[in-house]
One Martini backbone bead per residue (centre of mass of N, CA, C, O) as a GRO file, in nm:
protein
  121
    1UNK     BB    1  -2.852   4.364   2.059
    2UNK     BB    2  -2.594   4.072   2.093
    3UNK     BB    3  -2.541   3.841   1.836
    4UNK     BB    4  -2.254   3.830   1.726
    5UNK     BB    5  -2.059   3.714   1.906
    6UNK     BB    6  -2.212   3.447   1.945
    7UNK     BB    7  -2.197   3.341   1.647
    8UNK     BB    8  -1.880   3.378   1.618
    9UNK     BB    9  -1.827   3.193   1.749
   10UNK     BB   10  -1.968   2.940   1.693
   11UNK     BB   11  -1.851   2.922   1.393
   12UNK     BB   12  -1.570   2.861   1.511
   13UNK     BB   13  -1.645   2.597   1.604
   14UNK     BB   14  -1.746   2.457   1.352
   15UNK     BB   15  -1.462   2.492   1.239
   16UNK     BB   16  -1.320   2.341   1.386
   17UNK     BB   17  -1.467   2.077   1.409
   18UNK     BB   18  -1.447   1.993   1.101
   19UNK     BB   19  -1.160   1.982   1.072
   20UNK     BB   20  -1.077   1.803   1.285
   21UNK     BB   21  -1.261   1.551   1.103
   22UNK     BB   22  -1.010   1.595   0.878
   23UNK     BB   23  -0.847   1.441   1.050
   24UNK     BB   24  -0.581   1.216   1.139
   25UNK     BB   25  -0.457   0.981   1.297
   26UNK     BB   26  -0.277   0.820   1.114
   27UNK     BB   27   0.000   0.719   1.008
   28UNK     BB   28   0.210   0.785   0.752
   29UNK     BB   29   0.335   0.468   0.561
   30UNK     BB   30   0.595   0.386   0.433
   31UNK     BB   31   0.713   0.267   0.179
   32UNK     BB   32   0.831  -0.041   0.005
   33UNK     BB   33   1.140  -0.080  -0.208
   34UNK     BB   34   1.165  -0.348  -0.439
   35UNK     BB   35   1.346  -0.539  -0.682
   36UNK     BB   36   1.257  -0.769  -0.770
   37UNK     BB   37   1.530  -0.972  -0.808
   38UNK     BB   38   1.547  -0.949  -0.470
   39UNK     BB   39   1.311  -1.144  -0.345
   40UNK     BB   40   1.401  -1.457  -0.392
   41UNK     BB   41   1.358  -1.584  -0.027
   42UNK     BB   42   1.260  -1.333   0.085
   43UNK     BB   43   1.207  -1.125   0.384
   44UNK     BB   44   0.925  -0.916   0.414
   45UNK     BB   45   0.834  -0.615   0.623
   46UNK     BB   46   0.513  -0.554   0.765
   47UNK     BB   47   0.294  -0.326   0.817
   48UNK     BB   48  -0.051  -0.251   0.891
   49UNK     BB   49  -0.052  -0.059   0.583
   50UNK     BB   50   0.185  -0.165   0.443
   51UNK     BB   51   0.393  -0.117   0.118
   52UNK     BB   52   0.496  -0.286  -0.151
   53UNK     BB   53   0.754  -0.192  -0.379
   54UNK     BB   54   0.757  -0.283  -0.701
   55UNK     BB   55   1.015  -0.337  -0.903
   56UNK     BB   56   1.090  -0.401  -1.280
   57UNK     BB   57   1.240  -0.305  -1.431
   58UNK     BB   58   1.238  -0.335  -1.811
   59UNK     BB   59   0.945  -0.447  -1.747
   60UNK     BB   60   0.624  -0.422  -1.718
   61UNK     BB   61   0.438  -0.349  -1.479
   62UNK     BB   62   0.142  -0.552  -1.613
   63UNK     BB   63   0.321  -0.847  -1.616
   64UNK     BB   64   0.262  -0.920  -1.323
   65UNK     BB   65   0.167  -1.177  -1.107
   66UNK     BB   66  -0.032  -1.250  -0.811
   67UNK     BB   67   0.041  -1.462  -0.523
   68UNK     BB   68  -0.159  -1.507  -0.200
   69UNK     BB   69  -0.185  -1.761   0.046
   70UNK     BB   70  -0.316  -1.494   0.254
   71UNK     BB   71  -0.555  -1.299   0.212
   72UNK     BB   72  -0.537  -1.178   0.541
   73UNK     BB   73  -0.244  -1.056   0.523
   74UNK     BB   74  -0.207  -1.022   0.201
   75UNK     BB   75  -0.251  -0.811  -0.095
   76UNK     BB   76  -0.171  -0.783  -0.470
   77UNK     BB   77  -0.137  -0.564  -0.669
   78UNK     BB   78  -0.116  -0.457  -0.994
   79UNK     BB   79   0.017  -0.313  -1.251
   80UNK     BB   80   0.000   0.016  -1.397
   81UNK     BB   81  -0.126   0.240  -1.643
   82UNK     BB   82  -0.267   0.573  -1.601
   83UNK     BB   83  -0.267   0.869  -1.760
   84UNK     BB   84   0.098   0.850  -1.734
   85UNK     BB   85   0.081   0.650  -1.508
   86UNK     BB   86   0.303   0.466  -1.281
   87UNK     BB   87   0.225   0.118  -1.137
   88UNK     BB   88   0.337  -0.077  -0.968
   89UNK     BB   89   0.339  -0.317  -0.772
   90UNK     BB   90   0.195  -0.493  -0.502
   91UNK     BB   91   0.205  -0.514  -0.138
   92UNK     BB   92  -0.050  -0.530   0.140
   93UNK     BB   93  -0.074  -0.532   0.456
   94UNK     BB   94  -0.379  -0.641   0.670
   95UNK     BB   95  -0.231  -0.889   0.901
   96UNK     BB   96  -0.142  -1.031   1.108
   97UNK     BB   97   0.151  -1.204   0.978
   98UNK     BB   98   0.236  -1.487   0.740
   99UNK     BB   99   0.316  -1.528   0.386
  100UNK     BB  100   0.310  -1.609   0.057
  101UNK     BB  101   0.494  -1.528  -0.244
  102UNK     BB  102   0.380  -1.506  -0.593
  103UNK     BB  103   0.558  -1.433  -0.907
  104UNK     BB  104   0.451  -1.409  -1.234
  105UNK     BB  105   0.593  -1.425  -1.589
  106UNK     BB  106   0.544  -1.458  -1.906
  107UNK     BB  107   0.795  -1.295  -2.039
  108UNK     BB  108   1.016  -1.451  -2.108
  109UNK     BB  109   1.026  -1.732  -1.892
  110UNK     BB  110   1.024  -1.582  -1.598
  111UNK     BB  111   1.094  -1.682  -1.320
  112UNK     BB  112   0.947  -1.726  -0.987
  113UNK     BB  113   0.866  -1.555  -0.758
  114UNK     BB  114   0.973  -1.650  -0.376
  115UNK     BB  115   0.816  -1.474  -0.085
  116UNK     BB  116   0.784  -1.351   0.206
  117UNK     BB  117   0.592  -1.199   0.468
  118UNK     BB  118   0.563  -1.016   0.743
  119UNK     BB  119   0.301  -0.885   0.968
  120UNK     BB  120   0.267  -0.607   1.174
  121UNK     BB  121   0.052  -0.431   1.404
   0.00000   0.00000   0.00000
């Protein structure tokens, strides 16, 4: 009896199944990145999943806190070091539409800076 081809098959189909599984349809979306100083007034372009990556220049990345006008647009999250890494602050778009952003640091009475996101799906 050979059941031994017909094993290798299936075993070789199911290990492709399961690659395959393991693949993303979707594409991996560049941030952007501008320096805090430049972004007050300005209106910042961003696709659903793709992120604003704030640079803080001088400043500790987890000085800045953000507000988000609408949070079902984009979403804020705060900078961080974590086991010797640091993460800037950053916005990320989750649906189209446009909001406004608003960065206050307490740190030596820092001006607010107020820039616009337009997400597109």
């Amino acid at each position: 009896m050979r059941i031994a081809g017909p094993v290798v098959t299936l075993a070789l189909v199911a290990s492709l199944a399961a690659l395959t599984g393991c693949t993303t349809s979707q594409p991996v979306i560049a941030p952007v990145t501008r320096d805090v100083g430049d972004l007050q007034g300005e209106t910042v372009e961003l696709a659903v999943g793709q992120v604003l990556n704030i640079g803080t220049g001088a400043l500790a990345v987890d000085s800045y806190e953000g507000e988000v006008s609408d949070p079902s647009v984009a979403t804020f999250t705060a900078g961080r070091v974590d086991g010797g890494t640091t993460y800037n602050p950053g916005v990320e778009g989750v649906a189209p539409g446009t909001t406004k952003v608003v960065l206050s640091n307490e740190d030596g009475g820092i001006q607010d800076v107020t820039f616009t996101v337009e997400v597109s799906g």
